[in-house]
DRENDREN-752729 format. One record per residue: residue in three letters; x, y, z of N, C-alpha, C in turn; residue number from 1. Coordinates in nm, 2 decimals. Layout:
<pts>
<pt residu="ALA" n_xx="X" n_yy="Y" n_zz="Z" ca_xx="X" ca_yy="Y" ca_zz="Z" c_xx="X" c_yy="Y" c_zz="Z" num="NUM"/>
...
</pts>
This chain:
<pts>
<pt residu="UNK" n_xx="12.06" n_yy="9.37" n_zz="13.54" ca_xx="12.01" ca_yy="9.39" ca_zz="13.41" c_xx="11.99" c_yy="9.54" c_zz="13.39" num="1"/>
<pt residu="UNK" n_xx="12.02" n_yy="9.62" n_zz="13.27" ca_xx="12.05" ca_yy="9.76" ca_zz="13.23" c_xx="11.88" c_yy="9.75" c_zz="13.19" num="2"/>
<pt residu="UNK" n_xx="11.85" n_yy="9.90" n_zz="13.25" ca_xx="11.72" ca_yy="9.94" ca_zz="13.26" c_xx="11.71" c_yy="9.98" c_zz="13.12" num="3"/>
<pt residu="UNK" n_xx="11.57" n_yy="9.97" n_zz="13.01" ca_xx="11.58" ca_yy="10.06" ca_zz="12.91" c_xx="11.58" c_yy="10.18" c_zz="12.92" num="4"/>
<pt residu="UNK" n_xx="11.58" n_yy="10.29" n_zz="12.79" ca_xx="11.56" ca_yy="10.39" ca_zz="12.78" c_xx="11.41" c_yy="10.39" c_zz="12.72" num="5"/>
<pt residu="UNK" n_xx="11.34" n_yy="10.52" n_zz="12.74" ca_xx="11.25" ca_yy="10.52" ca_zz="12.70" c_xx="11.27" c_yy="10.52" c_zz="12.52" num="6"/>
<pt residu="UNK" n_xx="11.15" n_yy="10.41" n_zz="12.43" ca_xx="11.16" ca_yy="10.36" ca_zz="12.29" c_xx="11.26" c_yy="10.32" c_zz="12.33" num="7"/>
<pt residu="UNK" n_xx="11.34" n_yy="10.26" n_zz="12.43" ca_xx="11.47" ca_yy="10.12" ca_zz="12.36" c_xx="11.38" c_yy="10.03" c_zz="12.38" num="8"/>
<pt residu="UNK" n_xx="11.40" n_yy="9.96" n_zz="12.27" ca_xx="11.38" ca_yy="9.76" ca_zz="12.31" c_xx="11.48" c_yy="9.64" c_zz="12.29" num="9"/>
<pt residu="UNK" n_xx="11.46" n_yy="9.58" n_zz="12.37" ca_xx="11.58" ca_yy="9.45" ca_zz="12.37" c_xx="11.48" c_yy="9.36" c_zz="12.38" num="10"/>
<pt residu="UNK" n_xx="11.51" n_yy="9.24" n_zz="12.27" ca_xx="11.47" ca_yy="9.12" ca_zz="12.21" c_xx="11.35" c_yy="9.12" c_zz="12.13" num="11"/>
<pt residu="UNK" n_xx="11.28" n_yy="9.07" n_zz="12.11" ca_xx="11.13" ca_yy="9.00" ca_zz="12.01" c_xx="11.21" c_yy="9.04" c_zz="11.90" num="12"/>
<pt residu="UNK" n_xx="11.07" n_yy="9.01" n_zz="11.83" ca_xx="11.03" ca_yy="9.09" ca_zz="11.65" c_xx="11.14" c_yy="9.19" c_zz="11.61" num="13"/>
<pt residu="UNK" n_xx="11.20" n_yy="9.21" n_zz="11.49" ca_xx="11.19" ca_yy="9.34" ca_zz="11.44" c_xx="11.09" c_yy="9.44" c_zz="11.39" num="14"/>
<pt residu="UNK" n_xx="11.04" n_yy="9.54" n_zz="11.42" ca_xx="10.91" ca_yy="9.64" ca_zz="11.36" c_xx="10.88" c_yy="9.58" c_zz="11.22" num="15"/>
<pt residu="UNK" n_xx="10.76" n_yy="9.53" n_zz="11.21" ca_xx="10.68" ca_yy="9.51" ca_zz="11.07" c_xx="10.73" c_yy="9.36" c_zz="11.03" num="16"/>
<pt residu="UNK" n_xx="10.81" n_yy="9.27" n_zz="11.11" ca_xx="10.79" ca_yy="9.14" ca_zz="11.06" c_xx="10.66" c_yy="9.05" c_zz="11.16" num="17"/>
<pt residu="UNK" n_xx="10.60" n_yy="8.98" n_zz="11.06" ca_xx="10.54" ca_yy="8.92" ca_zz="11.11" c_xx="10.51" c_yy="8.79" c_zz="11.20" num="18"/>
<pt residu="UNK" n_xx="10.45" n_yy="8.76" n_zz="11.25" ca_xx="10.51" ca_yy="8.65" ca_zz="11.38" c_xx="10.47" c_yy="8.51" c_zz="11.28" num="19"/>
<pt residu="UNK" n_xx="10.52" n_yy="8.43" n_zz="11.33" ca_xx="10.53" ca_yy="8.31" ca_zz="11.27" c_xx="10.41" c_yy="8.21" c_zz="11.27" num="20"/>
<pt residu="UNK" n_xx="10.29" n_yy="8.28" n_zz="11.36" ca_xx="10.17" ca_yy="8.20" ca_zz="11.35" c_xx="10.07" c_yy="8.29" c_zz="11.26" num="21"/>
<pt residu="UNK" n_xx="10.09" n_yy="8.39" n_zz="11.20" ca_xx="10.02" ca_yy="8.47" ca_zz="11.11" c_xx="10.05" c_yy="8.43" c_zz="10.98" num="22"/>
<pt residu="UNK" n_xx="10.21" n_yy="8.39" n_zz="10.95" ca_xx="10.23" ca_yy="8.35" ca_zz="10.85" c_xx="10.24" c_yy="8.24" c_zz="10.80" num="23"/>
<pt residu="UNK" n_xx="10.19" n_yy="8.09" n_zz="10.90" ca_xx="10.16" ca_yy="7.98" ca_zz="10.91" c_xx="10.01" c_yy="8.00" c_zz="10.86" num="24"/>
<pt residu="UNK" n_xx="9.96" n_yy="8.03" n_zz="10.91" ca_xx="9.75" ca_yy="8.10" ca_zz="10.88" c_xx="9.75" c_yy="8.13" c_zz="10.78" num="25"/>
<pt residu="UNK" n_xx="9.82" n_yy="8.24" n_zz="10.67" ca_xx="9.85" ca_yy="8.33" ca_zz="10.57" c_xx="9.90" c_yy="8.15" c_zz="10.49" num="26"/>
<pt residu="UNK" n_xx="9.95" n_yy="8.09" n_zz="10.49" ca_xx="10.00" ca_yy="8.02" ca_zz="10.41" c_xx="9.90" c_yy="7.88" c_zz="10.38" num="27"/>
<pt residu="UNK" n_xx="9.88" n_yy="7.85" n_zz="10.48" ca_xx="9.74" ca_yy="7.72" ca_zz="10.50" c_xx="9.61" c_yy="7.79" c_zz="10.44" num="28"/>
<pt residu="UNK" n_xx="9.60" n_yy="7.94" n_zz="10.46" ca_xx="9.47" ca_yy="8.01" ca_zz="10.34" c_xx="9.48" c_yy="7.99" c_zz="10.20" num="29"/>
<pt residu="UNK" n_xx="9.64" n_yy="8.05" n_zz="10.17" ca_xx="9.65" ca_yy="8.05" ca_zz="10.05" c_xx="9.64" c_yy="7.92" c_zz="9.95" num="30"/>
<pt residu="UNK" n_xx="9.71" n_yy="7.82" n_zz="10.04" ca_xx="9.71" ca_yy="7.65" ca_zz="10.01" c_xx="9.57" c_yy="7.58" c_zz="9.98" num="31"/>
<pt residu="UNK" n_xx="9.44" n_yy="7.63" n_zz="10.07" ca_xx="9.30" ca_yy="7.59" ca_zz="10.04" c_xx="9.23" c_yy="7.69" c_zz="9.94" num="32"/>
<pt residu="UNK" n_xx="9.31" n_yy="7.75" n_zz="9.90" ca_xx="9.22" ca_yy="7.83" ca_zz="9.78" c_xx="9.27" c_yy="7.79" c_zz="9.66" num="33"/>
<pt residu="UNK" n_xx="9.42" n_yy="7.74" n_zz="9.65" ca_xx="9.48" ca_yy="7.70" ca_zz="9.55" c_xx="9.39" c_yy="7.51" c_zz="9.54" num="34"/>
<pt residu="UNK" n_xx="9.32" n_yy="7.47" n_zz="9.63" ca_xx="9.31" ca_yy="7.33" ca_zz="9.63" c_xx="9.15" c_yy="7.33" c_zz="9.58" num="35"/>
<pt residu="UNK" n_xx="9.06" n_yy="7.50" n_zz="9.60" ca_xx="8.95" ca_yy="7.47" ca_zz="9.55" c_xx="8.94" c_yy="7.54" c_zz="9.44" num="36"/>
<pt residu="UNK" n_xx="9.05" n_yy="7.57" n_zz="9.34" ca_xx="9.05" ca_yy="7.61" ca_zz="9.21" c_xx="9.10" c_yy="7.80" c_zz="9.23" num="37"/>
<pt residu="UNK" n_xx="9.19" n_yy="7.85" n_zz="9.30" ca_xx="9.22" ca_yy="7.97" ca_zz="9.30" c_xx="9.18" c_yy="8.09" c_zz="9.27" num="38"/>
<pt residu="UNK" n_xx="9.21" n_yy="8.14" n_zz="9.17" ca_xx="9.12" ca_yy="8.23" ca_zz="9.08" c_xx="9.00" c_yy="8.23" c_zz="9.01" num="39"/>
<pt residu="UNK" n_xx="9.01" n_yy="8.13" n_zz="8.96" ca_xx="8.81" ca_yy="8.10" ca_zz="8.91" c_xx="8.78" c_yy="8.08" c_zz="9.04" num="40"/>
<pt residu="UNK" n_xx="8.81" n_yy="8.01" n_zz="9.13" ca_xx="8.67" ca_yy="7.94" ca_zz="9.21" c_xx="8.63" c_yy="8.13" c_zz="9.34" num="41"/>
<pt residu="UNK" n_xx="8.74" n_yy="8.25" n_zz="9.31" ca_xx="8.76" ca_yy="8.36" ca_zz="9.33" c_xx="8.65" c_yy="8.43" c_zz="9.27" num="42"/>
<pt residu="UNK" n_xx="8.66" n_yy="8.40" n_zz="9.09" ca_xx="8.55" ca_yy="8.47" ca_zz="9.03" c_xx="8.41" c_yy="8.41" c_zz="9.06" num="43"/>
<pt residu="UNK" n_xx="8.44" n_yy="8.31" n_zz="9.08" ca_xx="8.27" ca_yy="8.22" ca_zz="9.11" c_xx="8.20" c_yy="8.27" c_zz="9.23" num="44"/>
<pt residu="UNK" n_xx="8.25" n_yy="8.32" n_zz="9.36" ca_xx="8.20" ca_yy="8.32" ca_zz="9.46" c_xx="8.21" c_yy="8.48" c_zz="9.47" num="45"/>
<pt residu="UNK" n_xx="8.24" n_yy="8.55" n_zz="9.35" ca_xx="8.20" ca_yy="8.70" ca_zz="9.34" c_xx="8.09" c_yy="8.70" c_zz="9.28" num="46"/>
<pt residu="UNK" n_xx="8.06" n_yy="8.63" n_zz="9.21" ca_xx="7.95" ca_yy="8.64" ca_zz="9.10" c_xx="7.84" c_yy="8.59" c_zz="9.23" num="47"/>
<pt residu="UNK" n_xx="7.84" n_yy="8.49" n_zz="9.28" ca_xx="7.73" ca_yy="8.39" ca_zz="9.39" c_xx="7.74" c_yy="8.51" c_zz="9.53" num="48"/>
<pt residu="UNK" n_xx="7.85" n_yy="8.57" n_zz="9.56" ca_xx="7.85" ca_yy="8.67" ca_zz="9.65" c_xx="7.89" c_yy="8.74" c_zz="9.64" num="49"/>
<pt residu="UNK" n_xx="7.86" n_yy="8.86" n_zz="9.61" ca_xx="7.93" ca_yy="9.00" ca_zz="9.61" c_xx="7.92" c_yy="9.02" c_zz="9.71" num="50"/>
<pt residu="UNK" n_xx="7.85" n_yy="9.04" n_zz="9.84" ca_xx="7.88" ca_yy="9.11" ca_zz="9.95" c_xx="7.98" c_yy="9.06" c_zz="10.02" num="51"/>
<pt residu="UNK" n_xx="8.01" n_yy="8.93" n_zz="9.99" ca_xx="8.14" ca_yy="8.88" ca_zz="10.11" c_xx="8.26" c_yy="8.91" c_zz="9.99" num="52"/>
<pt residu="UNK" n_xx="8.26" n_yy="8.90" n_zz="9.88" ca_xx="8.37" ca_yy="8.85" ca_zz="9.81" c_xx="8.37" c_yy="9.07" c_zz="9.78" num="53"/>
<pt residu="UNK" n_xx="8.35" n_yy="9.15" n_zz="9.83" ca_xx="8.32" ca_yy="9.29" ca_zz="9.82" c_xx="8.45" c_yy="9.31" c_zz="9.92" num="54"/>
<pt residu="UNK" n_xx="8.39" n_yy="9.24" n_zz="10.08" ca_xx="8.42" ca_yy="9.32" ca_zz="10.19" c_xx="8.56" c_yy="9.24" c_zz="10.19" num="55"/>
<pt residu="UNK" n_xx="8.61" n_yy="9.10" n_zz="10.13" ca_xx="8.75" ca_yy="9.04" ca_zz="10.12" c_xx="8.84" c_yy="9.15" c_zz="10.00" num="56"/>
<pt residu="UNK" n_xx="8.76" n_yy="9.22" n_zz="9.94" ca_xx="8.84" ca_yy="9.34" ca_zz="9.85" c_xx="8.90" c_yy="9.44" c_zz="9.98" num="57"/>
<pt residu="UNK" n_xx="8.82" n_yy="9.46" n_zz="10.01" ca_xx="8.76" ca_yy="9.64" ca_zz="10.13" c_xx="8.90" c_yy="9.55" c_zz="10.22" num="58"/>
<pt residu="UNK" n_xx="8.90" n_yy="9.42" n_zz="10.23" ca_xx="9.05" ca_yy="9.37" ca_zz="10.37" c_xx="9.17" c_yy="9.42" c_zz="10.32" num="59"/>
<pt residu="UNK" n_xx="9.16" n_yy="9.40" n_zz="10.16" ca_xx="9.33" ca_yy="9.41" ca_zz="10.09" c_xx="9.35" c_yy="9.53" c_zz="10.06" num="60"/>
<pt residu="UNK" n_xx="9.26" n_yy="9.59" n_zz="10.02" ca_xx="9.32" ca_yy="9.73" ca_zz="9.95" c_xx="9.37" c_yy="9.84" c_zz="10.08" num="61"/>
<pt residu="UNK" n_xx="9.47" n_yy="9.95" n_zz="10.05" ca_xx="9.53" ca_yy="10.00" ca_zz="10.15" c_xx="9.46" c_yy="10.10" c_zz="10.21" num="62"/>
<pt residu="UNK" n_xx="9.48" n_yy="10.12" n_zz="10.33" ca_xx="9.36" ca_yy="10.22" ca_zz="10.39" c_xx="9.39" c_yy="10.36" c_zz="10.34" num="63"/>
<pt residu="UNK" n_xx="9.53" n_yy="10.38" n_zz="10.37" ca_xx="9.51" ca_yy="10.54" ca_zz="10.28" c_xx="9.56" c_yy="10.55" c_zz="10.15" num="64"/>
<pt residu="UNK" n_xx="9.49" n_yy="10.68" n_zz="10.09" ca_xx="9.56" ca_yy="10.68" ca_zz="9.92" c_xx="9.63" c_yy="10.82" c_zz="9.92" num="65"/>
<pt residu="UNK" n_xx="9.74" n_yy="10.84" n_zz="9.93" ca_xx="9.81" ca_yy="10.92" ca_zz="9.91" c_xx="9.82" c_yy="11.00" c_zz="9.80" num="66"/>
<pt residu="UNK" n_xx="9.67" n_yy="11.08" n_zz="9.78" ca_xx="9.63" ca_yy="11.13" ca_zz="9.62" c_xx="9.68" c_yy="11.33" c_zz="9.65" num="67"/>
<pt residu="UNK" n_xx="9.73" n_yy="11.38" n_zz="9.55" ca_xx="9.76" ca_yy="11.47" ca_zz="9.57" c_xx="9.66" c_yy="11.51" c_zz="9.44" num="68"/>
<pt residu="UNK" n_xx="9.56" n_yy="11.62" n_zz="9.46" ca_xx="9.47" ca_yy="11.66" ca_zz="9.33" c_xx="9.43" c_yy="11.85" c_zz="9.39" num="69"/>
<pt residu="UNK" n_xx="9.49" n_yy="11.87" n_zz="9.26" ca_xx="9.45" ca_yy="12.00" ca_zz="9.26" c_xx="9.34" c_yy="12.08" c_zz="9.22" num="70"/>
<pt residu="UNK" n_xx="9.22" n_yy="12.06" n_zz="9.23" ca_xx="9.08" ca_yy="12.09" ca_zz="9.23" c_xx="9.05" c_yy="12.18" c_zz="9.17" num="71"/>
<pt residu="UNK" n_xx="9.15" n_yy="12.34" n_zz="9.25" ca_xx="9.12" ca_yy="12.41" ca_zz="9.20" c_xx="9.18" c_yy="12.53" c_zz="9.08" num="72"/>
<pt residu="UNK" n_xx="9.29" n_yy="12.44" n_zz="9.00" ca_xx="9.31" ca_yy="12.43" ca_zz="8.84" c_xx="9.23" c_yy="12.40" c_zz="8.79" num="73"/>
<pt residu="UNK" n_xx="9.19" n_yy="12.31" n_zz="8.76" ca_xx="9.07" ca_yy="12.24" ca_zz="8.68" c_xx="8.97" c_yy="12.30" c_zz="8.76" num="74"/>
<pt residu="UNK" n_xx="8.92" n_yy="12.35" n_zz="8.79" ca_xx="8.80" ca_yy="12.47" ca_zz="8.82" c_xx="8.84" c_yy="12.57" c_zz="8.74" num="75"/>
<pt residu="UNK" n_xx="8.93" n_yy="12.64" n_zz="8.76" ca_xx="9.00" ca_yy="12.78" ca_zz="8.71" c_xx="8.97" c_yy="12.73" c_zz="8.56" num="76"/>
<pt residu="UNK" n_xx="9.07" n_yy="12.63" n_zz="8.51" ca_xx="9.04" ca_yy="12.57" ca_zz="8.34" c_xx="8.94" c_yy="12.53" c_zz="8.30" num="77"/>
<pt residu="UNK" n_xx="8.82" n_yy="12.49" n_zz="8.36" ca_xx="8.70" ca_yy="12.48" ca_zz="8.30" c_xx="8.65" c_yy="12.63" c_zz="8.32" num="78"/>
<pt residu="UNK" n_xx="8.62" n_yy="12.72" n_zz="8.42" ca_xx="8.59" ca_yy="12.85" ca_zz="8.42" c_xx="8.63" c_yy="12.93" c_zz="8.28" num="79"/>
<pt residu="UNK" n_xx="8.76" n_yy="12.88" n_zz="8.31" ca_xx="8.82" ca_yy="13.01" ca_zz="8.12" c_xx="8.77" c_yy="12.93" c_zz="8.04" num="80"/>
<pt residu="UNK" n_xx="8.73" n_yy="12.80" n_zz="8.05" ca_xx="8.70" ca_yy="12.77" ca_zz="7.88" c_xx="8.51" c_yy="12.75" c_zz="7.85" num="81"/>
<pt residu="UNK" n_xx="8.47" n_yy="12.77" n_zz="8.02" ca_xx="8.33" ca_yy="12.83" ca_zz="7.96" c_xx="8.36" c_yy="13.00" c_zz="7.93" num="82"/>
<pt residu="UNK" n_xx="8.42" n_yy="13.02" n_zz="7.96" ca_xx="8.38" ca_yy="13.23" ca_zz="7.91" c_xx="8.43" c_yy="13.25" c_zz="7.79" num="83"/>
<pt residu="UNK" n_xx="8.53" n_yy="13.14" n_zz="7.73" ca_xx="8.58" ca_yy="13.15" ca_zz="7.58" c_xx="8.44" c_yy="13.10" c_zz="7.50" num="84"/>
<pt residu="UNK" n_xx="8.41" n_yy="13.01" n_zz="7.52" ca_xx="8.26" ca_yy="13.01" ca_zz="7.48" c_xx="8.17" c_yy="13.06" c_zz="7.46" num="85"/>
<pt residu="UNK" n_xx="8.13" n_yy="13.13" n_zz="7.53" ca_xx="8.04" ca_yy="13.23" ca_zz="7.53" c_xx="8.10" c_yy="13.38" c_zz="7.50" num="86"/>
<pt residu="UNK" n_xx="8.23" n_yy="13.40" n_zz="7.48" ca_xx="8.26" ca_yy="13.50" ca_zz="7.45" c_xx="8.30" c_yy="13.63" c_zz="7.51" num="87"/>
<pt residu="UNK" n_xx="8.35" n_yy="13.57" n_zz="7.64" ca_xx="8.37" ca_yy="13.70" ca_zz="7.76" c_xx="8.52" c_yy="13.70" c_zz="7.71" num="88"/>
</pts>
């Protein structure tokens, strides 16, 4: 048998598919939420629990935000448009 190279791999997964018992799980969830009323019975148990129906938000949303903000424009533009006001 041919030795790998270092990062070769031979057989499993391709990178980022998921295994087949995750997406069995993922699918039998989605199936009991559709069977105890989906999205209302969603809004109902936000309203009766925010702290759990909070932290199942905090699961989905993506960990980073790729925000690009330039701070210090809008400092500079609020700076000139207080000294236009007062007259500098």
């Amino acid at each position: 048998m041919p030795r790998a190279e270092k990062g070769q791999r031979f057989g499993g997964r391709v990178k980022g598919t998921p295994n087949k018992f995750t997406k069995e799980l993922k699918n039998m969830i989605l199936g009991a939420l559709e069977d105890v009323g989906g999205q209302a019975y969603l809004a109902e148990q936000a309203k009766k629990n925010p702290t759990a129906f909070m932290a199942l938000v905090g699961k989905i949303l993506p960990k980073d935000i790729n925000a690009n903000v330039n701070v210090m424009d809008s400092l500079a533009d609020r700076i000139r448009e207080a000294r236009e006001r007062v007259g500098r």
